[in-house]
Residue frames relative to the residue before (quaternion, step in Angstrom):
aa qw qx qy qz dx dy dz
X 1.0000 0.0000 0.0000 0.0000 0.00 0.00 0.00
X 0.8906 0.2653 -0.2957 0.2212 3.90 0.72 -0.11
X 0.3796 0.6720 -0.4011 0.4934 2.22 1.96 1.10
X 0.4151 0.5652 -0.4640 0.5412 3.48 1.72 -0.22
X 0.5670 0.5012 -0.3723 0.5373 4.12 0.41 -1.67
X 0.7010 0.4630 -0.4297 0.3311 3.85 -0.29 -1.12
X 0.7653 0.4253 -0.2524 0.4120 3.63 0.58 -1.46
X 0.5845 0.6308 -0.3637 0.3581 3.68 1.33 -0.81
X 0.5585 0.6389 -0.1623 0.5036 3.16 1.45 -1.52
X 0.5366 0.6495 -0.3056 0.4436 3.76 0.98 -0.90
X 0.8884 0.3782 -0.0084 0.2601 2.94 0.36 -2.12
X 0.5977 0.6669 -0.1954 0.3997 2.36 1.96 -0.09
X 0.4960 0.5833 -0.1899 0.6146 2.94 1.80 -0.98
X 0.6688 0.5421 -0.3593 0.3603 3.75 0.72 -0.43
X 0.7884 0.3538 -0.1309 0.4860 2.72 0.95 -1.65
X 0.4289 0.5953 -0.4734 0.4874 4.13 1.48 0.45
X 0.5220 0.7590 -0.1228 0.3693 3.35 1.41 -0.63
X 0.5947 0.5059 -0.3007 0.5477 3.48 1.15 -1.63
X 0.6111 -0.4814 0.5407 0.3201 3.66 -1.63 1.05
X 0.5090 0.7576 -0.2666 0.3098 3.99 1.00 -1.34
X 0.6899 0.4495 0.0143 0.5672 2.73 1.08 -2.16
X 0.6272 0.5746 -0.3516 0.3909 3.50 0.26 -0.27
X 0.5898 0.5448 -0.2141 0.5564 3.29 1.09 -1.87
X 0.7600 0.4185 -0.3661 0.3364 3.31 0.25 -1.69
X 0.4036 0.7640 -0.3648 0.3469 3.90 0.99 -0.42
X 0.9386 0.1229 0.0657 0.3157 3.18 0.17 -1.40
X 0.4074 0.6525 -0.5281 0.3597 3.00 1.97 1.15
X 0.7301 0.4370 -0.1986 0.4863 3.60 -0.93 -0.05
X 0.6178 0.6294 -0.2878 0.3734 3.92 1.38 -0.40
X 0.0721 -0.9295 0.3557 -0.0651 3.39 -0.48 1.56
X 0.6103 0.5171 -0.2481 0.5465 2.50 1.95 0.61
X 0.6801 0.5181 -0.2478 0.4556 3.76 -0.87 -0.77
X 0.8973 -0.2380 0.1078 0.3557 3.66 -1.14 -0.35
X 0.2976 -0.7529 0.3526 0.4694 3.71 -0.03 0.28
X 0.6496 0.4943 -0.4191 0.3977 3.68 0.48 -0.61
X 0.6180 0.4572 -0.2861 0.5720 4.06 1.44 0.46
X 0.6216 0.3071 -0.3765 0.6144 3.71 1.31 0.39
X 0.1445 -0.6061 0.7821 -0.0004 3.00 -2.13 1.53
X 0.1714 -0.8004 0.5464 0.1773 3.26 -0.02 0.81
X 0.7660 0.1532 -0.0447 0.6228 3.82 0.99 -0.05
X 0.0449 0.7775 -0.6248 -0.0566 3.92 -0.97 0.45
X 0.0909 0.7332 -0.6681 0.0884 3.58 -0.85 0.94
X 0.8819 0.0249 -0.2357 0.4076 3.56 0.65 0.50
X 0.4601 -0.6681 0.3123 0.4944 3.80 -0.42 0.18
X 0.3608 0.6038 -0.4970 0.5082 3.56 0.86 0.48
X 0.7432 0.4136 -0.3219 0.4159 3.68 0.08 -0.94
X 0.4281 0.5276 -0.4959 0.5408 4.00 0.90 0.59
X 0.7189 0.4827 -0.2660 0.4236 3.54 0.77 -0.99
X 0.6842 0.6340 0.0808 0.3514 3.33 1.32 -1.73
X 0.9071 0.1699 0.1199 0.3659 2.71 0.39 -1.45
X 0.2417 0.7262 -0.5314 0.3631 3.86 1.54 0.16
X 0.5156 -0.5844 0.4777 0.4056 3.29 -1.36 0.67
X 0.4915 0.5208 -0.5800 0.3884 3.68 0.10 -0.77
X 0.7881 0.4156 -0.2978 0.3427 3.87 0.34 -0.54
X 0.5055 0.6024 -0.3009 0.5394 3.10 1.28 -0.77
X 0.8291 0.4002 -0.1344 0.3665 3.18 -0.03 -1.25
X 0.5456 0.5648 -0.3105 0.5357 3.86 1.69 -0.03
């Protein structure tokens, strides 16, 4: 069994990892750092664009 936990724990870290996952992270997020909150997403530009920290400068 903690070698099952070990590999889960892996895959997890992998798949926290994917660029995908990342993005997908910090839509809808209204807390925690600003340059890690999208408080709204309507285009893939607005990851680049549109993070509070930017808004809010």
């Amino acid at each position: 069994m903690p070698e099952v936990i070990k590999n889960v724990q892996r895959w997890a870290k992998q798949v926290a990892e994917r660029p995908a996952v990342k993005r997908g992270r910090i839509v809808n997020r209204t807390n925690g750092p600003l340059n890690e909150q999208l408080h709204e997403r309507h285009d893939a530009s607005d990851f680049e664009n549109h993070t509070e920290d930017k808004r809010q400068s």
